[in-house]
DOPA-335285 format. One line per 3 residues: for each residue x, y, z of N, C-alpha, C. Coordinates in Angstrom, 2 decimals. Layout:
<atoms>
X:Y:Z:X:Y:Z:X:Y:Z | ...;
</atoms>
This chain:
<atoms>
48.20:94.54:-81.26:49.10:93.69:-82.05:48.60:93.63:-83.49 | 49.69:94.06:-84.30:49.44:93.92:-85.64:49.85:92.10:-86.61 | 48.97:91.87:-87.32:49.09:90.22:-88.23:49.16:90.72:-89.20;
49.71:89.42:-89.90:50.10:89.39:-91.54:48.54:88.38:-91.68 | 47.59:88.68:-92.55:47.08:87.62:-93.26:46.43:87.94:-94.90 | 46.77:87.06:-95.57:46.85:87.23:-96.90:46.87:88.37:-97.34;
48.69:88.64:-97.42:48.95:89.94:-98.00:48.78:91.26:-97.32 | 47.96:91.16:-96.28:47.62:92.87:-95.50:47.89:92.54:-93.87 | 48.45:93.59:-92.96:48.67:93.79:-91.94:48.06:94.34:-91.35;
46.74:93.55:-90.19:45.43:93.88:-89.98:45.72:93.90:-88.55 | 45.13:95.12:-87.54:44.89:94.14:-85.95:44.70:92.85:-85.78 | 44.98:92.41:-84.82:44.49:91.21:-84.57:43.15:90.58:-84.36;
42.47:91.82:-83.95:40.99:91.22:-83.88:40.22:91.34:-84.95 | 40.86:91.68:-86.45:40.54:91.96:-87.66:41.19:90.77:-88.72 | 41.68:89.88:-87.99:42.30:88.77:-88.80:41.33:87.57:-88.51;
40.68:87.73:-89.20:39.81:86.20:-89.12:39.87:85.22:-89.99 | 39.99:84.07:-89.69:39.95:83.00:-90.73:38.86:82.21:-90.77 | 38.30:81.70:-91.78:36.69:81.28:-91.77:36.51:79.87:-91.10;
35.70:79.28:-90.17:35.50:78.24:-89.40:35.54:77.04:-90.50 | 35.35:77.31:-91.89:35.80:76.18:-92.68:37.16:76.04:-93.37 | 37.84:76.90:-92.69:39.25:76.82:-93.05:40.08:75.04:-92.69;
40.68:74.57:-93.76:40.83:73.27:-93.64:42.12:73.10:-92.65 | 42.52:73.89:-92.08:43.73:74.12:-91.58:42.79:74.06:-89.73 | 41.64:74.26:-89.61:41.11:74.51:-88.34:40.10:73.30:-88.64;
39.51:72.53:-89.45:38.85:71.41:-89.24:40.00:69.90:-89.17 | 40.50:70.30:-90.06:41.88:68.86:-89.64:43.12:68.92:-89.92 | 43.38:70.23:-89.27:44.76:70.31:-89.28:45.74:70.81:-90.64;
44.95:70.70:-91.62:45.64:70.59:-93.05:46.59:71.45:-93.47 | 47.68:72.12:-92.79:48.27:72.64:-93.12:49.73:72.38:-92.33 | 50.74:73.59:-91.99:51.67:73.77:-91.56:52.19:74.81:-91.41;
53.84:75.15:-90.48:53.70:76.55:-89.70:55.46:76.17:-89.45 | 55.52:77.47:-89.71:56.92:77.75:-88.77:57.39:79.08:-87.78 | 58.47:78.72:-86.96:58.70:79.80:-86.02:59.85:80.44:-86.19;
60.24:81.34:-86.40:61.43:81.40:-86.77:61.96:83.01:-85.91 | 63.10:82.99:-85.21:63.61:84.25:-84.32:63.79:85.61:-84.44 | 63.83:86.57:-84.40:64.24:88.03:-84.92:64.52:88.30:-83.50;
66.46:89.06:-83.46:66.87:89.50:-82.71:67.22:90.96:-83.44 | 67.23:91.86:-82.29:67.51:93.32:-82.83:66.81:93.17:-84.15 | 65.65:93.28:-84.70:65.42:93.05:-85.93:65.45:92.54:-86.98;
66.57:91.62:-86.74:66.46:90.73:-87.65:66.64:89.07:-87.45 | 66.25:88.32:-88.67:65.88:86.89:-88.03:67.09:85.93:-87.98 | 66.78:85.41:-87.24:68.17:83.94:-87.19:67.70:82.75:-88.21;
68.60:82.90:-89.44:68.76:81.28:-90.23:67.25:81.69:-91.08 | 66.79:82.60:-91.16:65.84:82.75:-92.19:65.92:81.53:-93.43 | 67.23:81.19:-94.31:66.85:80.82:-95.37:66.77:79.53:-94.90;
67.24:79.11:-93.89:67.36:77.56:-93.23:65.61:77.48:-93.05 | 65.12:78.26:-92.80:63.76:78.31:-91.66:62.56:78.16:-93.04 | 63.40:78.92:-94.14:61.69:78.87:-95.13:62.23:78.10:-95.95;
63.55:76.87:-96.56:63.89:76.21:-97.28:62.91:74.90:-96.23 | 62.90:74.84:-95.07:62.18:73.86:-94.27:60.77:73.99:-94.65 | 60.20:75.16:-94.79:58.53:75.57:-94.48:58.38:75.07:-96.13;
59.39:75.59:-97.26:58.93:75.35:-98.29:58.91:73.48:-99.16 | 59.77:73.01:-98.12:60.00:71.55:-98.21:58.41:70.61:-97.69 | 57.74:71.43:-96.53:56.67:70.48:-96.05:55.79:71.45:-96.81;
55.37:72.59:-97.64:54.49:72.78:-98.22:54.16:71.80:-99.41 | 55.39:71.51:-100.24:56.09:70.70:-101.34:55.37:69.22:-100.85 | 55.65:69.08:-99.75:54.90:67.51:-99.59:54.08:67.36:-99.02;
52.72:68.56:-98.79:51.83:68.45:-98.49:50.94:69.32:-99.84 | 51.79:69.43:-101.01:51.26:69.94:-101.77:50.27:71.09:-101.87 | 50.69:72.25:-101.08:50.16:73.63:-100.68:50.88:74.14:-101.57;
50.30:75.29:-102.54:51.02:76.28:-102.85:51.24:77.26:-102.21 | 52.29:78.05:-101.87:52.46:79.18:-100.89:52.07:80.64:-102.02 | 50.97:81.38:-101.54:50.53:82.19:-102.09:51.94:83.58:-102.42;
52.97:83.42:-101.57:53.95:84.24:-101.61:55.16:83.86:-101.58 | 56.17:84.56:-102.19:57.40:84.27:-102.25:58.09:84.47:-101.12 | 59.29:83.98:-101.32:60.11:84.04:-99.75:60.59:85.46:-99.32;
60.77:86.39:-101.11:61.36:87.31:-100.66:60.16:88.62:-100.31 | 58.40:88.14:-100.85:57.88:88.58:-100.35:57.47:88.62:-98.80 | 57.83:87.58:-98.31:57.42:86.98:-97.13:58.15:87.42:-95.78;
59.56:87.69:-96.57:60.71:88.60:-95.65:60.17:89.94:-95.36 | 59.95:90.50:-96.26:59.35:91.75:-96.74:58.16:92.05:-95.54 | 57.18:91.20:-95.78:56.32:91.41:-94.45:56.02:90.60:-92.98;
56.94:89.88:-93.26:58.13:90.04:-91.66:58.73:90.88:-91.20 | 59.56:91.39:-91.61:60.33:92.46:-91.69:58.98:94.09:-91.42 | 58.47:94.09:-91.86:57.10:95.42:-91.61:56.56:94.84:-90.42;
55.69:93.34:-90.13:55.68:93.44:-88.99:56.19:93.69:-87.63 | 57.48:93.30:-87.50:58.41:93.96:-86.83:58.59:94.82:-86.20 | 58.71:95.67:-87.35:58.68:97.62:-87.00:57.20:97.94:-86.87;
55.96:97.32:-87.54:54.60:97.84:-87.08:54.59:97.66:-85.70 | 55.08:96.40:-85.33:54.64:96.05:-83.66:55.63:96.54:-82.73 | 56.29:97.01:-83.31:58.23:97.27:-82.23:58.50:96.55:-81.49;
58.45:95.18:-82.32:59.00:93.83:-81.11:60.10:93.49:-82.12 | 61.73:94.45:-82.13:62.54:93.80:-82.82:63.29:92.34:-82.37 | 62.98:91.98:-80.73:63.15:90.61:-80.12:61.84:89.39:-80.63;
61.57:88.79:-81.20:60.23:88.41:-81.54:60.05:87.01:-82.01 | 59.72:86.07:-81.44:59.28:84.93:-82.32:58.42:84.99:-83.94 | 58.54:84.91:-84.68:57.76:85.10:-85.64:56.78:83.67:-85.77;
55.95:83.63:-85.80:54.89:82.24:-86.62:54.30:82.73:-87.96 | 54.52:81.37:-88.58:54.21:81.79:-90.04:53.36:80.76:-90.19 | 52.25:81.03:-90.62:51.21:79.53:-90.77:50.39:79.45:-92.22;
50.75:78.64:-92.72:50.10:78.44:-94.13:49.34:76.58:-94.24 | 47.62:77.20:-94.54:46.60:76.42:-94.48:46.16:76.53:-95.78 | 46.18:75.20:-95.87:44.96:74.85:-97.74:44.34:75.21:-97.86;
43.46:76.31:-96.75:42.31:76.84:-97.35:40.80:76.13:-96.84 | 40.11:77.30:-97.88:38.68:76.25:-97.38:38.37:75.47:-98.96 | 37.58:74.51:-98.75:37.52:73.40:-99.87:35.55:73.84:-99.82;
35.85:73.55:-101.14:34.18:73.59:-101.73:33.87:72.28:-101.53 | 34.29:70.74:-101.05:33.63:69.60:-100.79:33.82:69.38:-99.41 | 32.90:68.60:-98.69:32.94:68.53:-97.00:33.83:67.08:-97.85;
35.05:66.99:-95.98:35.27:65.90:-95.80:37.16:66.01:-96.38 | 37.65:64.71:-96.53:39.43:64.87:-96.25:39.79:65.07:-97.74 | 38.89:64.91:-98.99:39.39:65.73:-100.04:40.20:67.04:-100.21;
41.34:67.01:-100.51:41.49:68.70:-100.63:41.17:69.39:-101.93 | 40.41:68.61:-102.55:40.01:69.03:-104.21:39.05:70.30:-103.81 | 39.31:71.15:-104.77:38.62:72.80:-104.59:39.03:73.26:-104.03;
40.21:73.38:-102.68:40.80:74.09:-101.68:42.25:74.60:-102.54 | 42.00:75.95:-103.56:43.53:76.18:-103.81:42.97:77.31:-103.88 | 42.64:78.24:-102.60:43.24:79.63:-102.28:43.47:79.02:-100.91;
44.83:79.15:-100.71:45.19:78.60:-99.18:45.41:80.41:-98.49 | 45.36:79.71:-97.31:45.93:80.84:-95.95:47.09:81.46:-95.45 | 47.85:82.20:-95.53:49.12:82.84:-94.84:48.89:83.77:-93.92;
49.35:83.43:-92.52:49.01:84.04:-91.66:50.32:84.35:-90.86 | 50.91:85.56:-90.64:52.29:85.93:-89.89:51.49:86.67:-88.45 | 52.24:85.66:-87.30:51.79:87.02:-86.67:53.07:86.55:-85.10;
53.12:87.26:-83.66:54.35:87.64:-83.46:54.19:86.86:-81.62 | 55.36:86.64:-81.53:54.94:86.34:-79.67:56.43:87.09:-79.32 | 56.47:87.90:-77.91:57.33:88.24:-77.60:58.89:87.09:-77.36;
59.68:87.46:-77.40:60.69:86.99:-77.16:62.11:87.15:-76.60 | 62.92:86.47:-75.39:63.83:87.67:-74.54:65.30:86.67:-75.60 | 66.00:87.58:-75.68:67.04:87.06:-75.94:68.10:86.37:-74.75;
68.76:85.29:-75.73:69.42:84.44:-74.75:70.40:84.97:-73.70 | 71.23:85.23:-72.67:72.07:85.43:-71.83:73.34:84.45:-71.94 | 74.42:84.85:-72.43:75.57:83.62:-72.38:76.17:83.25:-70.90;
75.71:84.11:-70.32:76.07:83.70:-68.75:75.07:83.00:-68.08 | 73.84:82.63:-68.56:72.60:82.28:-68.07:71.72:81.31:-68.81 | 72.24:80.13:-68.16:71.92:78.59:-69.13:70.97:78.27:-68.57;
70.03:78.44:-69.39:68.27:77.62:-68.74:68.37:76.13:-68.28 | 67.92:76.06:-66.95:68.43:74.55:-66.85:66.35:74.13:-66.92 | 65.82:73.07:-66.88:64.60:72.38:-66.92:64.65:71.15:-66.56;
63.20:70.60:-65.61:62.50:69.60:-65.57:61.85:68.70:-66.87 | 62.53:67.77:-66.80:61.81:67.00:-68.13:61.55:65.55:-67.51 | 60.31:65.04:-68.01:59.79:63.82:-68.15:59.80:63.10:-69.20;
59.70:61.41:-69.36:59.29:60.95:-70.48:57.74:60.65:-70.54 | 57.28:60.98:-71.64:56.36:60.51:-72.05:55.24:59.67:-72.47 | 54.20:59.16:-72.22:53.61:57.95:-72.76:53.87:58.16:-73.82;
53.50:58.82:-74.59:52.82:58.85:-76.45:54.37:58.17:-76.87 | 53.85:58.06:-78.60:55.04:57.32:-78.96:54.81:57.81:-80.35 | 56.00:58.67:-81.27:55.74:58.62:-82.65:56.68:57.24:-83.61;
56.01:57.62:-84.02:56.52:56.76:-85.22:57.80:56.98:-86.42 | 58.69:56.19:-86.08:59.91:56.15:-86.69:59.87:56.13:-88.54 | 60.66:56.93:-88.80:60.59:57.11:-90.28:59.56:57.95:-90.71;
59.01:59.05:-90.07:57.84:59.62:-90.45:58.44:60.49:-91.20 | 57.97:60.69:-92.44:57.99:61.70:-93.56:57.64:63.19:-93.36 | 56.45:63.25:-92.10:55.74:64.12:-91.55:56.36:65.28:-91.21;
57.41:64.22:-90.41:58.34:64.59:-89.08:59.46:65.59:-89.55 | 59.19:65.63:-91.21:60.45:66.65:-91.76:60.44:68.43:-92.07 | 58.85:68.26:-91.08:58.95:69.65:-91.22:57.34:70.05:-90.01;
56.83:71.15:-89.24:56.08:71.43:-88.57:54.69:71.66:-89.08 | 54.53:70.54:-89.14:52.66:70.22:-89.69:51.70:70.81:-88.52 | 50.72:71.32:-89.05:49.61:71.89:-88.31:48.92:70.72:-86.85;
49.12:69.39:-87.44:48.67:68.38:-86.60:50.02:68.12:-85.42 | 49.60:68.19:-84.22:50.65:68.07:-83.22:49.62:66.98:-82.10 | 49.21:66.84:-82.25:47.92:66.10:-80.66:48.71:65.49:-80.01;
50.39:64.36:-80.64:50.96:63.65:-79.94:52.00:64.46:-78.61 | 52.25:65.65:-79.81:53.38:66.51:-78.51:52.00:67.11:-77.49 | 51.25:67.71:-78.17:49.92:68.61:-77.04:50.31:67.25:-76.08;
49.57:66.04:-76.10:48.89:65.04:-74.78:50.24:65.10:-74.31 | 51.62:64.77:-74.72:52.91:65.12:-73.81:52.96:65.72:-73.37 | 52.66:67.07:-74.13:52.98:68.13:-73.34:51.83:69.11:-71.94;
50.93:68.12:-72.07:50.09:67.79:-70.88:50.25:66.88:-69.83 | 50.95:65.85:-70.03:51.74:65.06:-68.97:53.12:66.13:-68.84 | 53.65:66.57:-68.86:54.67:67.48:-68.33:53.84:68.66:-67.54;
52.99:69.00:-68.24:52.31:70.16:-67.55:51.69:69.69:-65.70 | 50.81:68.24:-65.99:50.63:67.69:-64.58:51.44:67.00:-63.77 | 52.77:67.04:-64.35:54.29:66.12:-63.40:54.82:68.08:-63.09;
54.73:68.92:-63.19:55.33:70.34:-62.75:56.16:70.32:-63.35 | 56.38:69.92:-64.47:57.80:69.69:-65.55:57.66:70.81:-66.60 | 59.16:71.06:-67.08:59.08:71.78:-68.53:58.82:71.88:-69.66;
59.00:70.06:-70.26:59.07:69.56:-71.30:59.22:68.09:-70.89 | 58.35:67.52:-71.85:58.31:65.60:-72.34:59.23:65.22:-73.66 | 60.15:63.86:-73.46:60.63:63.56:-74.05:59.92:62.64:-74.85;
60.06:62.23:-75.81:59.13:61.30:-76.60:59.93:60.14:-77.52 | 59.40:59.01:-77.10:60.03:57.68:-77.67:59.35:57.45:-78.99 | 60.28:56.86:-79.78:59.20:56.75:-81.20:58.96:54.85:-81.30;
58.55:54.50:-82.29:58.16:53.32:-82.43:59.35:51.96:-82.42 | 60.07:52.60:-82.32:61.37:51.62:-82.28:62.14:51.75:-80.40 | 61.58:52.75:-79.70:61.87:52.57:-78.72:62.87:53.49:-78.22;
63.24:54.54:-79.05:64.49:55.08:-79.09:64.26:56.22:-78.56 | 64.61:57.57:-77.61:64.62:58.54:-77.17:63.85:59.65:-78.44 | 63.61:60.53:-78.55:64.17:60.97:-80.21:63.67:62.88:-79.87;
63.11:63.15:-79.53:63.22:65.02:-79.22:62.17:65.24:-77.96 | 61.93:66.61:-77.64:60.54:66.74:-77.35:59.39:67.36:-78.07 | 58.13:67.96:-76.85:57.53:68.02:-77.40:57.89:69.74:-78.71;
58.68:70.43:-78.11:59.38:71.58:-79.03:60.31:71.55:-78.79 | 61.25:70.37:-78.65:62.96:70.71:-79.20:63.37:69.81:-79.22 | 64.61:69.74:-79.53:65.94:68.93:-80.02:66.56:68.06:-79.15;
66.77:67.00:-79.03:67.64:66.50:-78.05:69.20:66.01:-78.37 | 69.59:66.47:-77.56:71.00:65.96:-77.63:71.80:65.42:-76.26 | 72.66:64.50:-75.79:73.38:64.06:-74.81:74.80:63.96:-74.32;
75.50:64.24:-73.52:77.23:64.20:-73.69:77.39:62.56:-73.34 | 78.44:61.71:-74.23:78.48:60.57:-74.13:80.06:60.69:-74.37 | 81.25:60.15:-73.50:82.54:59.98:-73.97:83.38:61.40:-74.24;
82.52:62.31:-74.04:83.07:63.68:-74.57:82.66:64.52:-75.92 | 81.12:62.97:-76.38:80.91:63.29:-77.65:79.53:63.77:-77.45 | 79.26:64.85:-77.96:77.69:65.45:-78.37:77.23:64.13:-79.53;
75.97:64.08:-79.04:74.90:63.38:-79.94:73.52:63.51:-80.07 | 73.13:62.95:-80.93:71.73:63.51:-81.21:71.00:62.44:-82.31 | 69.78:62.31:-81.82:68.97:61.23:-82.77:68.91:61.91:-84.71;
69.32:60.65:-85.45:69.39:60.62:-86.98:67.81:61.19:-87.24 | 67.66:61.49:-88.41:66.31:62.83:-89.06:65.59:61.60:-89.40 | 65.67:60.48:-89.82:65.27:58.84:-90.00:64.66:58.27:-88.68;
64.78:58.96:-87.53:63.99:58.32:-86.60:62.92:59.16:-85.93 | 62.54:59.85:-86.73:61.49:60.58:-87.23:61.10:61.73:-85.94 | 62.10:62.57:-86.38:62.86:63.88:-85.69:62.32:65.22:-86.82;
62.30:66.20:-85.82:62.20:67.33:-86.79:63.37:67.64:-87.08 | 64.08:67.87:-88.57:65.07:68.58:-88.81:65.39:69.87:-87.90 | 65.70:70.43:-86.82:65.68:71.61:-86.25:66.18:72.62:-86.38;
66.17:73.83:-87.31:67.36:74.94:-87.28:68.36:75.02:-86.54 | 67.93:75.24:-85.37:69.00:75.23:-83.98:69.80:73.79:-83.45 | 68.79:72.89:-83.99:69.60:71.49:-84.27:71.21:71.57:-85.04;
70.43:72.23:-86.17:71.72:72.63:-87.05:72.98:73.48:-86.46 | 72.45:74.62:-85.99:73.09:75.52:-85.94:74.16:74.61:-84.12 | 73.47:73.99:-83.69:74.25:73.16:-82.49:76.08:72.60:-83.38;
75.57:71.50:-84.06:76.06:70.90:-84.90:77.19:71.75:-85.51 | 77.02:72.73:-86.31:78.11:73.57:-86.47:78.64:74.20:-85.54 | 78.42:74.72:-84.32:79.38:75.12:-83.40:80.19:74.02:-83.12;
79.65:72.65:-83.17:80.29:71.63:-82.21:81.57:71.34:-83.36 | 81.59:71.98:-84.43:82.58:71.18:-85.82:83.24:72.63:-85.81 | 83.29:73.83:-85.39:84.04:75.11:-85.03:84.40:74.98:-84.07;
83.83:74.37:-82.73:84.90:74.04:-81.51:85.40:73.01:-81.53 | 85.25:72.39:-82.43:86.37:71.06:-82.64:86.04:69.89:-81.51 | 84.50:70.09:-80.97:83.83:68.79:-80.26:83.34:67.70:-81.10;
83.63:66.99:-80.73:83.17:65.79:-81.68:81.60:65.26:-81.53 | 80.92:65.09:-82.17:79.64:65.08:-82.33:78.91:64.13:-83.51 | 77.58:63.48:-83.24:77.38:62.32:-83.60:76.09:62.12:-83.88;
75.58:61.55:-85.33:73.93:61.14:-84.76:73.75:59.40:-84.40 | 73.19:59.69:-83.82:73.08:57.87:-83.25:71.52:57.28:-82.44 | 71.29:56.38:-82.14:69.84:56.27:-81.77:70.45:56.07:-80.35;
69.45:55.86:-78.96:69.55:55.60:-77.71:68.61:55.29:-77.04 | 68.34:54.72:-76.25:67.38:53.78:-75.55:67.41:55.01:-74.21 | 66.13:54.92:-73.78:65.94:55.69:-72.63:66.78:54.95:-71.33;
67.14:53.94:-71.25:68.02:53.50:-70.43:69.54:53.77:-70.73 | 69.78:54.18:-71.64:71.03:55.05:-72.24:71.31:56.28:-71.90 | 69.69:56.82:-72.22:69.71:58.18:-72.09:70.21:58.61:-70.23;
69.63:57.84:-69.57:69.87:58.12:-67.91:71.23:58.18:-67.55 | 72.10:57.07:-68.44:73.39:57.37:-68.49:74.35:58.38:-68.64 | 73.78:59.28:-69.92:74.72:60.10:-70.34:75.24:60.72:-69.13;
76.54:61.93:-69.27:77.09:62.63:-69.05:76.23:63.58:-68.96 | 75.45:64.02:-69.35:74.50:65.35:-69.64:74.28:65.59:-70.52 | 72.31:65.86:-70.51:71.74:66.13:-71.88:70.96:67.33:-71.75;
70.89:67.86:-72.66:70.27:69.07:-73.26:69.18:69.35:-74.07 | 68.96:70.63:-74.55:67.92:70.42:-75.47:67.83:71.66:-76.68 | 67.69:72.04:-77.70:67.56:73.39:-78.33:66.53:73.02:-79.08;
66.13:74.78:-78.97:64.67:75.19:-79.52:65.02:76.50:-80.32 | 64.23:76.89:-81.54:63.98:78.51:-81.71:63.63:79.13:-80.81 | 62.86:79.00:-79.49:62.48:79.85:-79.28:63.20:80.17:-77.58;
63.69:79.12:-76.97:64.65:79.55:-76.21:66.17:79.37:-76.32 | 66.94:78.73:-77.16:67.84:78.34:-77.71:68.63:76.94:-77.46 | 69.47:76.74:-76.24:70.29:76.06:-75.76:69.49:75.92:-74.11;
68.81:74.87:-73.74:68.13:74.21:-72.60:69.10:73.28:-71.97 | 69.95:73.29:-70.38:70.24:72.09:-70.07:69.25:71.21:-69.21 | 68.92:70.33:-69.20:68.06:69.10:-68.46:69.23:69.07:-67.49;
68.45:69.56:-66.32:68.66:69.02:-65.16:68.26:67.50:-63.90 | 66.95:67.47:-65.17:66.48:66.37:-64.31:65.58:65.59:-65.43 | 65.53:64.42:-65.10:64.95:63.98:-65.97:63.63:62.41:-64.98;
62.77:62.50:-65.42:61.79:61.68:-64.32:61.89:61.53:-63.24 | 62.67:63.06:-62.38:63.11:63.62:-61.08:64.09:63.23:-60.63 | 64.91:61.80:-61.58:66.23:61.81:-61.21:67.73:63.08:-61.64;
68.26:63.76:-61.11:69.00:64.69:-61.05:69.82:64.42:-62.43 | 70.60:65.04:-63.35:71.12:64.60:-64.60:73.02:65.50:-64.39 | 74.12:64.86:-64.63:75.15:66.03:-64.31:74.62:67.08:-65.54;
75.97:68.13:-65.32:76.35:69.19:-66.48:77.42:69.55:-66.68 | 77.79:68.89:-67.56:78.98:68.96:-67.58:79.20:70.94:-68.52 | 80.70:70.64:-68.58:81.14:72.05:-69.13:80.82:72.66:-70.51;
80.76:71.57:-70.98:80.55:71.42:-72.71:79.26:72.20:-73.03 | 78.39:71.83:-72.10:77.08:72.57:-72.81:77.01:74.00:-72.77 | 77.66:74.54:-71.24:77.78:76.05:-71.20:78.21:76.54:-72.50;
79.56:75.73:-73.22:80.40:76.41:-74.15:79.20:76.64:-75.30 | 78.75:75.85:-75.48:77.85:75.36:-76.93:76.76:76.77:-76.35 | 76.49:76.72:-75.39:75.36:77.88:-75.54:75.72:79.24:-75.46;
76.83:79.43:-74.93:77.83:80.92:-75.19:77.84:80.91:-76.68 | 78.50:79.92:-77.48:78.52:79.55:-78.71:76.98:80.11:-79.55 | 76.29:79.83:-79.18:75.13:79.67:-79.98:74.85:81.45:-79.81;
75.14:81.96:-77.99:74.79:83.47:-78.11:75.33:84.20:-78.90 | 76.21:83.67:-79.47:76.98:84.61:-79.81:76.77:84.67:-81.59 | 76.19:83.61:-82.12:75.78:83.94:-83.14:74.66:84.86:-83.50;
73.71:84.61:-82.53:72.44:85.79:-82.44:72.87:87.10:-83.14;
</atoms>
C-alpha cells in the first residue's frame, strides 16, 4: 500500500511520523474521509470546504492546496488500484519545539493521505444494523462538533459498548438529553411521513451524506425536517436510519434489541443516494 505524506507517495512502512508529533500526543489535529467510486470522489468540494473550516478553527495551516490535494488523491488511487476507496486525509500541527498544550513553534504541520478498501453501495441491498444507546454524552453546542477532530475518546468508549452488546453502532445523547448521531454517522427518523434529523446546534457533525440525504428528500418531494428528540421519541418513530461516507444509507433495525419498523421511504432514499455515486 502506497501513502501520501508531506508531498511524496511512500509505502506504507516508509511513512513515519515522529512520536512527538502533536497530532499523536493530544490529538491536535484533524481528518477527513471522503469516497472514490470508479475513481473518482463523492462531494469532494463539500468534503475539503468541511476539512478546511476545522483547520480554520483549529488554526492549522494546510501545507497544500485543495487543488493540490486532489491531485494526490487522485495518484493515489491509480498507484494503489483501489478506484472503490475510502480516502483519509489527516492533517496534524506538527511537532512543537515546547513540551506541553502550547502549540507555539509547531508550524510545519503533517498531511497524511492514505486509503481503506471500500465496496460500493447495492440499490437493491439496504444494510440493515444493531444499534445501542450509549452511556457517554457530548455536549450540545460544540463548536468542535463542526468538523472531524483528531480527538474522538467519546465515540471510541461508545463504540466499545456496541462492540460488547454484539451491536453495530452506539447512538449518543448530548447534554441536553436529545438523541443526536453516532459514533460514525448521521441519524435520521420517519415521523408522520416526515424524514428528520438533529439541528448542527446540537452538536452534530455537519455530514456530507447528511447533506446529500437532505437533497434527495427535497428531489423526491419528501418532506424533511431538523428537530431535536428525546430517546423516548426516538423508540417511537416509524423508522430510523443512519448515513455515513463510508457505507452510505444504514437502516436500524433494532435499537437496545427492541425490533424498529421500515418503512418504504428509506429503501427509496438509498436507491436515491446509489444512484448518485
Amino acid at each position: 500500500m502506497h501513502v501520501f505524506l508531506n508531498g511524496q507517495i511512500v509505502l506504507e512502512e516508509q511513512a513515519v511520523v515522529s512520536v512527538f508529533d502533536r497530532s499523536f500526543l493530544y490529538g491536535d489535529g484533524l481528518f477527513e474521509a471522503i469516497p472514490y467510486f470508479g475513481g473518482r470522489p463523492f462531494r469532494w468540494a463539500e468534503h475539503l470546504t468541511r476539512f478546511a473550516r476545522g483547520a480554520q478553527l483549529l488554526k492549522i495551516r494546510c501545507p497544500f492546496s485543495d487543488e493540490a490535494m486532489r491531485k494526490a488523491a487522485d495518484e493515489l488511487i491509480a498507484r494503489n488500484k483501489m478506484p472503490d476507496a475510502l480516502l483519509r486525509l489527516t492533517l496534524s500541527r506538527g511537532v512543537s519545539a515546547m513540551r506541553g498544550y502550547s502549540p507555539k513553534g509547531a508550524d510545519s504541520p503533517t498531511l497524511v493521505m492514505n486509503l481503506h478498501p471500500l465496496t460500493r453501495p447495492d440499490p437493491e441491498k439496504l444494510l440493515k444494523w444493531k444499534v445501542i444507546i450509549a452511556s457517554q454524552r457530548l455536549p450540545a453546542g460544540e463548536p468542535l462538533a463542526q468538523f472531524k477532530n483528531a480527538n474522538k475518546l467519546p465515540q471510541i468508549l461508545a463504540r466499545a459498548e456496541a462492540d460488547d452488546a454484539g451491536a453495530n453502532e452506539a447512538l449518543l445523547q448530548n447534554s441536553d438529553s436529545h438523541v443526536v448521531e453516532g459514533t460514525t454517522s448521521n441519524l435520521f427518523w420517519i415521523e408522520n411521513e416526515t424524514v428528520n434529523t438533529p439541528p448542527l446546534v446540537a452538536g452534530i457533525l455537519p455530514g456530507v451524506t447528511r447533506s446529500a440525504v437532505l437533497d434527495i428528500c427535497r428531489a423526491l418531494k419528501i418532506k424533511s425536517q431538523e428537530r431535536n428528540l428525546t430517546l423516548a421519541g426516538l423508540k417511537q418513530a416509524d423508522g430510523v436510519f443512519l448515513s455515513m461516507s463510508s457505507m452510505g444509507i444504514v437502516a436500524v433495525e433494532s435499537l437496545d434489541g427492541v425490533k424498529l419498523p421500515e418503512p418504504a421511504v428509506i429503501h427509496g432514499i438509498h436507491r436515491a443516494y446509489c444512484d448518485l455515486l
